[in-house]
Each structure stands twice: as structure tokens, then as C-alpha cells.
C-alpha positions as CSV (number, residue, x, y, z in Angstrom):
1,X,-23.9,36.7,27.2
2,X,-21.0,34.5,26.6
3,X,-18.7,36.1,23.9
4,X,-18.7,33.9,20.4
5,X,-15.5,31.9,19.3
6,X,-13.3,33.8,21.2
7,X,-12.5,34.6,25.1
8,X,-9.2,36.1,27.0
9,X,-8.6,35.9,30.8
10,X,-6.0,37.9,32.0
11,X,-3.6,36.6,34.9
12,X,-1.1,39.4,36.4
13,X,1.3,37.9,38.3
14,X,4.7,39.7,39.2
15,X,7.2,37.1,38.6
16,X,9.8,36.2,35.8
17,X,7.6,34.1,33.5
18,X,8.4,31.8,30.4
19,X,6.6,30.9,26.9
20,X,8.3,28.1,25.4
21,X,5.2,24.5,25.5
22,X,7.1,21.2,25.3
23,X,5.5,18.3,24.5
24,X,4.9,17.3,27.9
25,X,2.6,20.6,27.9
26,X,0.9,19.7,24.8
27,X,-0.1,16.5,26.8
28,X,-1.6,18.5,29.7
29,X,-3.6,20.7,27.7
30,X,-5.3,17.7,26.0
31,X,-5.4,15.8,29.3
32,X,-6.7,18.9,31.4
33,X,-9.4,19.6,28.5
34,X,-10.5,15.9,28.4
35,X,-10.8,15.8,32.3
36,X,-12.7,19.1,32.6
37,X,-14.9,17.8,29.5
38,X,-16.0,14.9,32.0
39,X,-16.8,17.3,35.0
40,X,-20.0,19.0,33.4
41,X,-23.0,19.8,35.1
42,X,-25.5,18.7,34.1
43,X,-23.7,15.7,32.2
44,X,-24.0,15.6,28.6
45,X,-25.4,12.7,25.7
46,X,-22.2,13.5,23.7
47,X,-19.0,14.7,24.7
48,X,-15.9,14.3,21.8
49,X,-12.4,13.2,23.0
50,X,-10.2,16.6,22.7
51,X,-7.0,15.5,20.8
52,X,-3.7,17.7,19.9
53,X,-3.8,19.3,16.5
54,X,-0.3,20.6,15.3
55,X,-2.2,22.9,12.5
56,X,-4.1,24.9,15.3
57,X,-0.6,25.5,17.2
58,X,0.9,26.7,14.1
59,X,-2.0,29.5,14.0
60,X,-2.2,30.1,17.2
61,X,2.2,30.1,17.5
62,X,1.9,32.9,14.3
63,X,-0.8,35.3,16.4
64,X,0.7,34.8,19.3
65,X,3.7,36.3,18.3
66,X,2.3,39.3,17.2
67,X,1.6,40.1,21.3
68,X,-1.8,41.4,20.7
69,X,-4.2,41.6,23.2
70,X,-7.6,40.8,21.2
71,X,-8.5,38.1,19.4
72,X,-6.9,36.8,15.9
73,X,-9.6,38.4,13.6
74,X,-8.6,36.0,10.8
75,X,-10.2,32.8,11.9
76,X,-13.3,31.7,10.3
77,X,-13.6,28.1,11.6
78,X,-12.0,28.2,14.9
79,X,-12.6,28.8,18.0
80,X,-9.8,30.2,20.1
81,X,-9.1,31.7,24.1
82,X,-6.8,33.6,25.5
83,X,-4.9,33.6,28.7
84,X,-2.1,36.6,29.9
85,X,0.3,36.3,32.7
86,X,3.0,37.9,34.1
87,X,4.3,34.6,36.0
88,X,5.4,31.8,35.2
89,X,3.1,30.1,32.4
90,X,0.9,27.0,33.7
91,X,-1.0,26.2,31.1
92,X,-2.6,24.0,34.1
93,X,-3.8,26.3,35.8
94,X,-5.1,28.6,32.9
95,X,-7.6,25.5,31.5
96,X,-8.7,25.9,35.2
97,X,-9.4,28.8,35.2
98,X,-11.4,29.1,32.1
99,X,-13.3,25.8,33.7
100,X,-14.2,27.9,36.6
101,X,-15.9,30.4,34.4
102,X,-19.0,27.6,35.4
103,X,-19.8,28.9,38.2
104,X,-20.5,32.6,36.2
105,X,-22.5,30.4,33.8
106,X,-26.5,29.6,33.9
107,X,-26.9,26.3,31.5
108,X,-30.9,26.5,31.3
109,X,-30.6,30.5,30.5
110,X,-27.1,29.9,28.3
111,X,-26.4,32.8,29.8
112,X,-23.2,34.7,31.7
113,X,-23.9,35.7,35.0
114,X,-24.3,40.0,34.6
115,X,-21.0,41.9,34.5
116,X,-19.2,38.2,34.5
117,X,-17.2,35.9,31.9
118,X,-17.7,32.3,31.4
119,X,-17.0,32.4,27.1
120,X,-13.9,30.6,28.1
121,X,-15.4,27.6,29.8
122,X,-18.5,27.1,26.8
123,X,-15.5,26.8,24.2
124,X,-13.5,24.3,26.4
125,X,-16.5,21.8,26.6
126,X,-18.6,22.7,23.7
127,X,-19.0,19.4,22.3
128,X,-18.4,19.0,19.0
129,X,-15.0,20.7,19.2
130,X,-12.4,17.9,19.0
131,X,-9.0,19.9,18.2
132,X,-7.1,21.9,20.0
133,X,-3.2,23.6,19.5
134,X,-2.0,26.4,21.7
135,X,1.0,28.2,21.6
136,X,2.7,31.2,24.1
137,X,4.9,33.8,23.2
138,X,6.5,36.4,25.9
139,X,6.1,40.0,25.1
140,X,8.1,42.9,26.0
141,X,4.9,45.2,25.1
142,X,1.7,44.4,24.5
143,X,-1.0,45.6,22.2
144,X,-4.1,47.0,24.3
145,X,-3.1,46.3,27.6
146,X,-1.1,49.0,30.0
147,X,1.6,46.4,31.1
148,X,4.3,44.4,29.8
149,X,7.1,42.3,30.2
150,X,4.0,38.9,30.3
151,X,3.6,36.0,28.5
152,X,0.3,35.1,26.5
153,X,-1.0,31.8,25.8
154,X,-3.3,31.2,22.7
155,X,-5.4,27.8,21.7
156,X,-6.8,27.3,18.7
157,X,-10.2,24.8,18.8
158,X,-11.5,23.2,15.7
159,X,-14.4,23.3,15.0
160,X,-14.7,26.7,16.6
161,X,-17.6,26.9,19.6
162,X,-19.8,29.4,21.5
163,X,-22.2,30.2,18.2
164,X,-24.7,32.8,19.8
165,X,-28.1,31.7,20.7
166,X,-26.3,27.4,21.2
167,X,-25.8,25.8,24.1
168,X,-22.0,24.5,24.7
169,X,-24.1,20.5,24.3
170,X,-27.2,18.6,25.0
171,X,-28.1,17.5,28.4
172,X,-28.4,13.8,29.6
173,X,-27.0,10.9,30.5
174,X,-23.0,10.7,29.7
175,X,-22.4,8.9,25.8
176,X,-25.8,8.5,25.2
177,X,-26.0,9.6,21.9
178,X,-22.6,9.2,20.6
179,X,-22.0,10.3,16.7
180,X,-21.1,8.3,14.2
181,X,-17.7,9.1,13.3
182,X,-17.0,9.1,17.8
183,X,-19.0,6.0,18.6
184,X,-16.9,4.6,21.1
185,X,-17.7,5.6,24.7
186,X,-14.3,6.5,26.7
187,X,-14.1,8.0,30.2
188,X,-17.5,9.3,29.4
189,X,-16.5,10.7,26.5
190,X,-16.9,9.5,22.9
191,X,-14.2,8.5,20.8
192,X,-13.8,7.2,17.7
193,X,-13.6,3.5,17.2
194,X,-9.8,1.9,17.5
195,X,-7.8,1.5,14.5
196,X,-6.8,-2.0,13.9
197,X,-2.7,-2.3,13.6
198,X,-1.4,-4.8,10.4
199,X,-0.8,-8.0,11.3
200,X,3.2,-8.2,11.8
201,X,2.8,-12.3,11.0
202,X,5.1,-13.2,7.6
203,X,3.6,-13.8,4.8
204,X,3.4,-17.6,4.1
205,X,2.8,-17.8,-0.1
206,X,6.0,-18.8,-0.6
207,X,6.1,-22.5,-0.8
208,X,9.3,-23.4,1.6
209,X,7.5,-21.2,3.9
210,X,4.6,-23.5,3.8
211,X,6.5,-26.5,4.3
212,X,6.8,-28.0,7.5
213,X,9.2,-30.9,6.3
214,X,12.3,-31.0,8.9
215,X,15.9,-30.4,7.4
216,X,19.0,-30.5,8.0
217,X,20.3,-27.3,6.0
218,X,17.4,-25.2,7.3
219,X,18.0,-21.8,9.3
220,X,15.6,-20.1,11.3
221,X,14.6,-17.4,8.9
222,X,15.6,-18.1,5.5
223,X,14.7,-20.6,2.7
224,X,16.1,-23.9,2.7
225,X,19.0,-25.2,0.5
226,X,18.1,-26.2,-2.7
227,X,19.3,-29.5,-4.0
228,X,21.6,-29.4,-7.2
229,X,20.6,-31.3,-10.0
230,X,23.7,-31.9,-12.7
231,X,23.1,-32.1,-16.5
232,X,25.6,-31.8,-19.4
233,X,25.3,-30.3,-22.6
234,X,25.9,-32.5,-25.7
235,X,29.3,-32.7,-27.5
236,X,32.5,-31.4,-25.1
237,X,31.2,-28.8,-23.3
238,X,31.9,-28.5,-19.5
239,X,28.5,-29.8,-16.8
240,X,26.3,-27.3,-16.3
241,X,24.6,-26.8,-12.5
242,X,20.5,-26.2,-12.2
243,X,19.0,-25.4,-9.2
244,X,16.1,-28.0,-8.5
245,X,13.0,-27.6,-6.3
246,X,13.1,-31.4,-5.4
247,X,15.7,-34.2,-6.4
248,X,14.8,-36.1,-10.0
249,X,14.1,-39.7,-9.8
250,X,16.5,-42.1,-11.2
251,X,16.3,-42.7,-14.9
252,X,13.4,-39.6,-15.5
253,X,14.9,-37.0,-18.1
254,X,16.0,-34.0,-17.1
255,X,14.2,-30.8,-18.0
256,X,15.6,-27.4,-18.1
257,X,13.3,-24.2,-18.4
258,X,11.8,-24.0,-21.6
259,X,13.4,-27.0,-22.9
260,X,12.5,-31.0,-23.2
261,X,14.9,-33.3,-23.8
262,X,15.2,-34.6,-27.2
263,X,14.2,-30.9,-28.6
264,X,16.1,-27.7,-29.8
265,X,16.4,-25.2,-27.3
266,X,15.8,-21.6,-28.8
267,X,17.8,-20.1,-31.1
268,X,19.4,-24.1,-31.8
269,X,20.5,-24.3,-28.3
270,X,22.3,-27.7,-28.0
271,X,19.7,-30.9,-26.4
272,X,20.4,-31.6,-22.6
273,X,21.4,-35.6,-21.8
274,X,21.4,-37.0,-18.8
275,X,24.5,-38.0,-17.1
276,X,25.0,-41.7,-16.5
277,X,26.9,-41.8,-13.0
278,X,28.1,-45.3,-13.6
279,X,31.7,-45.5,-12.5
280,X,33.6,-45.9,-9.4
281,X,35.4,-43.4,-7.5
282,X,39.0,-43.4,-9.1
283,X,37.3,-43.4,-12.9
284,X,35.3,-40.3,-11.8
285,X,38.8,-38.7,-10.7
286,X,40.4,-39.6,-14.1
287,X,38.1,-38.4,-16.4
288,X,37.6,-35.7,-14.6
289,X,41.6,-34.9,-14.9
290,X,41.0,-35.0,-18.4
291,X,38.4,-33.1,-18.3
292,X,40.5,-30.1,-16.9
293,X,43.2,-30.8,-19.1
294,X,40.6,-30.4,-21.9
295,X,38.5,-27.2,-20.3
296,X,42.6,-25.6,-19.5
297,X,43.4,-25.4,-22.9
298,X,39.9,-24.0,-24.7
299,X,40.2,-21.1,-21.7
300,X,43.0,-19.9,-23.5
301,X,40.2,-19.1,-26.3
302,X,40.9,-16.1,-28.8
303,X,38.3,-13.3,-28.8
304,X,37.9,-11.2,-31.8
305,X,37.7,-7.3,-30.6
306,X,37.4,-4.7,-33.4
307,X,40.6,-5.7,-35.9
308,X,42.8,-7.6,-33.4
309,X,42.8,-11.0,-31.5
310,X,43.2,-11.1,-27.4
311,X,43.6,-13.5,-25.2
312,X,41.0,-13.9,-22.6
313,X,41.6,-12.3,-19.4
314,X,43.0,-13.9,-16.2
315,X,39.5,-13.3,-14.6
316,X,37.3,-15.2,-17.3
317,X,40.2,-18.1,-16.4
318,X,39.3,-18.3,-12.7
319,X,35.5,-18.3,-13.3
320,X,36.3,-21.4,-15.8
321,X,38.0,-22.8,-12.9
322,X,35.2,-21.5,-10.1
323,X,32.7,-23.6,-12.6
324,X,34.9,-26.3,-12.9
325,X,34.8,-26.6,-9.1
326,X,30.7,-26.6,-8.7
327,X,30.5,-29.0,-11.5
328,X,33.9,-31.5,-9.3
329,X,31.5,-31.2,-6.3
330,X,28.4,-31.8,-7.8
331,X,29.6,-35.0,-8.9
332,X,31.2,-36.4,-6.2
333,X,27.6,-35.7,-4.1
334,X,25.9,-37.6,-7.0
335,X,28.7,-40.3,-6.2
336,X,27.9,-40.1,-2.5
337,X,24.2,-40.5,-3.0
């Protein structure tokens, strides 16, 4: 009878061997267990895909290391085989090897032939085992074998195989009787069903997103240029620049957010009026000379801090004057328009 969970198959080989698995072997063991999975005879109504399972090489890296030659007798779920060389490791060749344990293996009896092995080859196509990690360690001596100086392989299956009195899967016809959570037939074996990627498309809520208008100040990937709407605040105080989702008519009253024209703003802000743009070019430029003359001198504001008066700093100057600039060129595009 086939052993339960666990199998080992020893390989002597005199030759320097060594037991560090790259990735590109962690891609051969799932290949070679997936191929070998497809080669059963007779075929079987549900085989799962074999995929690489980091957890199990952990476990089987951790026993490995401990160059024993028996299996881990701390595993309660898993499955695990064996494989001992002194060459160089192919893990390869070792899934082959445990494959060929078929021929020592009666599937209507579910039985080993007498005196022979073939545990290996029930836990690499058992069916429902979908999981595997291996790991190989080289050993200068090893626990319950008479040589040394080899390198052992262990693999970890989840969930484990070989439960006496089971056969390794049901005969019939290949992906037959898939499972639900493997319901996808692939390479006659079932997998399950694809996961759908996110869509990479932008998202198109945002309005100028939406818009398909042509313009002149658009650039591939970013929002277009918002017009500039000009207002002034009542009494002496210096134009102020909104931002404006779309130009205002010609005589319609301005608006500001959260307040009409014609109303207090809060906390007695002062009411917005529209500018009148009614003047030719050389007017514009003289009142707006006076109006830097006028802005110049209330920069040099006094500020009250703690029990003495300063005068404001150079910087709070230049962003009158960087104001004073939007407010020159908003104007003259109003004049332009």
C-alpha cells in the first residue's frame, strides 16, 4: 500500500551536488507537476491546476534544513515527498521520478505493486491538491541514512493527498466534472475562472473631461484654461481676479461664491459691482497709473504687532505688485475682447 501524506525516493549519485531553487526552478516544479497531472491513466473528470505556494516552501525550506531523512512529523494538512541525491539536484528529474512510481501502481486495486513504492506519484496527481512549495538543503550528515555529503529536496502539497483507503481522483473523461471554485477547463485541467484586470480608462466625471469643445489653450492631458472674469470691490480697493467656468454675458451681474450682487457678503463683506469697460486704450493706461500711485502708497500700511508699529515687509510689497499685474492684464484682455 501506498504510504499516506508522505513518500521519500532516494537518488545516490557520486557527484558534487547543489541545493539553492531559483525561481526558474520554482517554475519547473509547477510546470513538471501540471504536465505529469495531464498524463494519467486512466484520465480523470477533475484534475486542479498545481500553482506555487511560497507558505509550503517556507515549511518545507525550515525541515529541510534540519537534514532528516523521514518525514516532517509536524504537518497536519499537507502532504509532502522527499527526494535525496548525491548529484547535482534536478528537481526535473526527481518529479519524474516519483511520476514513474505508475508503473508500481494498480489504479482499480489502489494498490502498490508488492515490495514496491508508488506513494510519490498518488500525491503528485491526487486531485484536489492545488499547492505545492519545495525547498533543498545540502547536508554534510544525514539523519537515518549511512551517507552524507547529499542534497535533499522537500515539497510541501496543500491540501495534503494519499488518505488510506482513497483513490489519488475519479476516473473519466478529462474536466468533466470540474468544481466550482476550478470551473475553467485548461490543458485538461481545471482552473479557476480568470480574474478580470481594472479598466486603466480615465475617469470622465469631471466636466472638462467630458467636453469635447476644441480649444486653443488645451493640452493633451490636463484641464483647459479657465477664462478670468474681473470684478472690483466697492470703494478704493484694488480689482480682484475670479476664476470662471464660462465667460459672463455682457451686462449680467457678477456673482461671487456665496454672494449676490446688491447683498452683504458674510461678516459685512463689501457688495461686488461690475466694472464698466468703457474707455479707450490711453484712459485705461491713465487711470491705471493712478491707480498704482494710489495702491504704492497704502502698501506702505502700518501693522500693529504686540506694543509697536512696523512697516510691512518687502515681500507683502511685491505680492501687491504681483496682484497689481494680474489685475493690468486682466484688463487689457477685457479691452481686447
Amino acid at each position: 500500500m501506498f504510504c499516506a501524506g508522505v513518500c521519500a525516493c532516494v537518488c545516490a549519485l557520486l557527484v558534487g551536488s547543489s541545493a539553492q531553487l531559483s525561481e526558474d526552478h520554482y517554475q519547473v516544479i509547477v510546470d513538471q507537476h501540471n504536465l505529469r497531472r495531464t498524463q494519467v491513466i486512466p484520465s480523470a473528470v477533475y484534475m486542479k491546476t498545481m500553482s506555487w505556494d511560497e507558505r509550503l516552501r517556507i515549511v518545507a525550506e525550515g525541515y529541510a534544513a534540519k537534514c532528516r531523512w523521514d518525514h516532517n512529523p509536524e504537518l497536519e494538512d499537507l502532504g509532502e515527498n522527499l527526494y535525496i541525491t548525491n548529484g547535482p539536484l534536478d528537481p526535473e528529474e526527481a518529479i519524474e521520478k516519483w511520476f514513474n512510481e505508475h508503473e508500481n501502481y494498480n489504479y482499480t486495486s489502489n494498490e502498490c505493486a508488492e515490495g514496491e513504492m508508488c506513494g510519490h506519484y498518488t500525491q503528485v496527481v491526487w486531485a484536489d491538491s492545488h499547492n505545492v512549495g519545495c525547498a533543498a538543503h545540502q547536508c554534510v550528515d544525514i539523519e537515518g541514512l549511512p551517507f552524507g555529503n547529499a542534497t535533499i529536496l522537500v515539497c510541501n502539497y496543500y491540501p495534503a493527498g494519499n488518505y488510506e483507503g482513497e483513490k489519488p481522483y475519479t476516473e473519466g473523461e478529462f474536466c468533466s466534472s470540474c468544481p466550482e471554485d476550478m470551473p475553467r477547463c485548461t490543458d485538461a485541467l481545471c482552473a479557476p475562472e480568470e480574474t478580470e484586470l481594472p479598466s486603466e480608462e480615465p475617469d470622465l466625471t469631471d466636466s472638462w473631461a467630458t467636453d469635447s469643445s476644441p480649444s486653443s489653450s488645451d493640452v493633451p492631458g490636463t484641464a483647459p484654461l479657465l477664462p478670468l472674469h474681473t470684478t472690483t470691490l466697492a470703494g478704493n480697493s484694488a480689482p480682484e481676479v475670479i476664476p470662471s467656468s464660462s465667460p459672463s454675458p455682457a451686462g449680467e451681474e457678477a456673482e461671487a461664491e456665496g454672494t449676490s450682487p446688491g447683498e452683504e457678503g458674510a461678516a459685512g463683506s463689501p457688495r461686488l459691482e461690475e466694472v464698466s469697460v468703457e474707455m479707450g486704450l490711453d484712459e485705461a493706461l491713465m487711470n491705471l497709473d493712478r491707480l498704482l500711485d494710489t495702491q504704492t502708497s497704502r502698501s506702505r500700511i502700518m501693522v500693529k504687532s504686540r506694543d509697536r508699529n512696523v512697516l510691512s515687509s518687502a515681500a507683502e510689497q511685491r505680492v501687491w505688485s504681483g496682484m497689481l499685474l494680474l489685475n493690468l492684464i486682466g484688463l487689457v484682455l477685457c479691452l481686447m475682447a
